[in-house]
C-alpha positions, 0 to 999 in steps of 0.5 A: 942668068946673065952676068950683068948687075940688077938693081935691088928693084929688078932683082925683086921684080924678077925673084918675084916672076920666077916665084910666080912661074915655076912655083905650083897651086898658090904658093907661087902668086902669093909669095911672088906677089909680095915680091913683086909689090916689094920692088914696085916701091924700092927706088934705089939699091940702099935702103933705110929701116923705113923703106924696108917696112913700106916695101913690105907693105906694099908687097902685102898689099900686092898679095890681098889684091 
């Protein structure tokens, strides 16, 4: 891993992807889909109760398609 800061958004976008590609059968795509959907709808690095709960939404989402 490189040295520079990610944002709460790439930083969930690239746990995601990890999850997604090191992680056998279906655990990895479910588990990195919600990851991934998480950091689709995180704007910026500080985030309310509210944005926690439409992030995991979203994330879920990401893993019933």
């Amino acid at each position: 891993l490189s040295e520079e800061k990610l944002t709460l958004p790439e930083t969930l976008h690239q746990f995601g992807m990890a999850l997604v590609m090191n992680i056998g059968g279906a655990s990895g795509p479910l588990y990195g889909s919600l990851f991934i959907g998480m950091g689709k709808v995180t704007v910026t690095d500080s985030i309310r109760l509210s944005d926690l709960a439409n992030m995991m939404l979203h994330g879920v989402n990401e893993v019933k398609k």
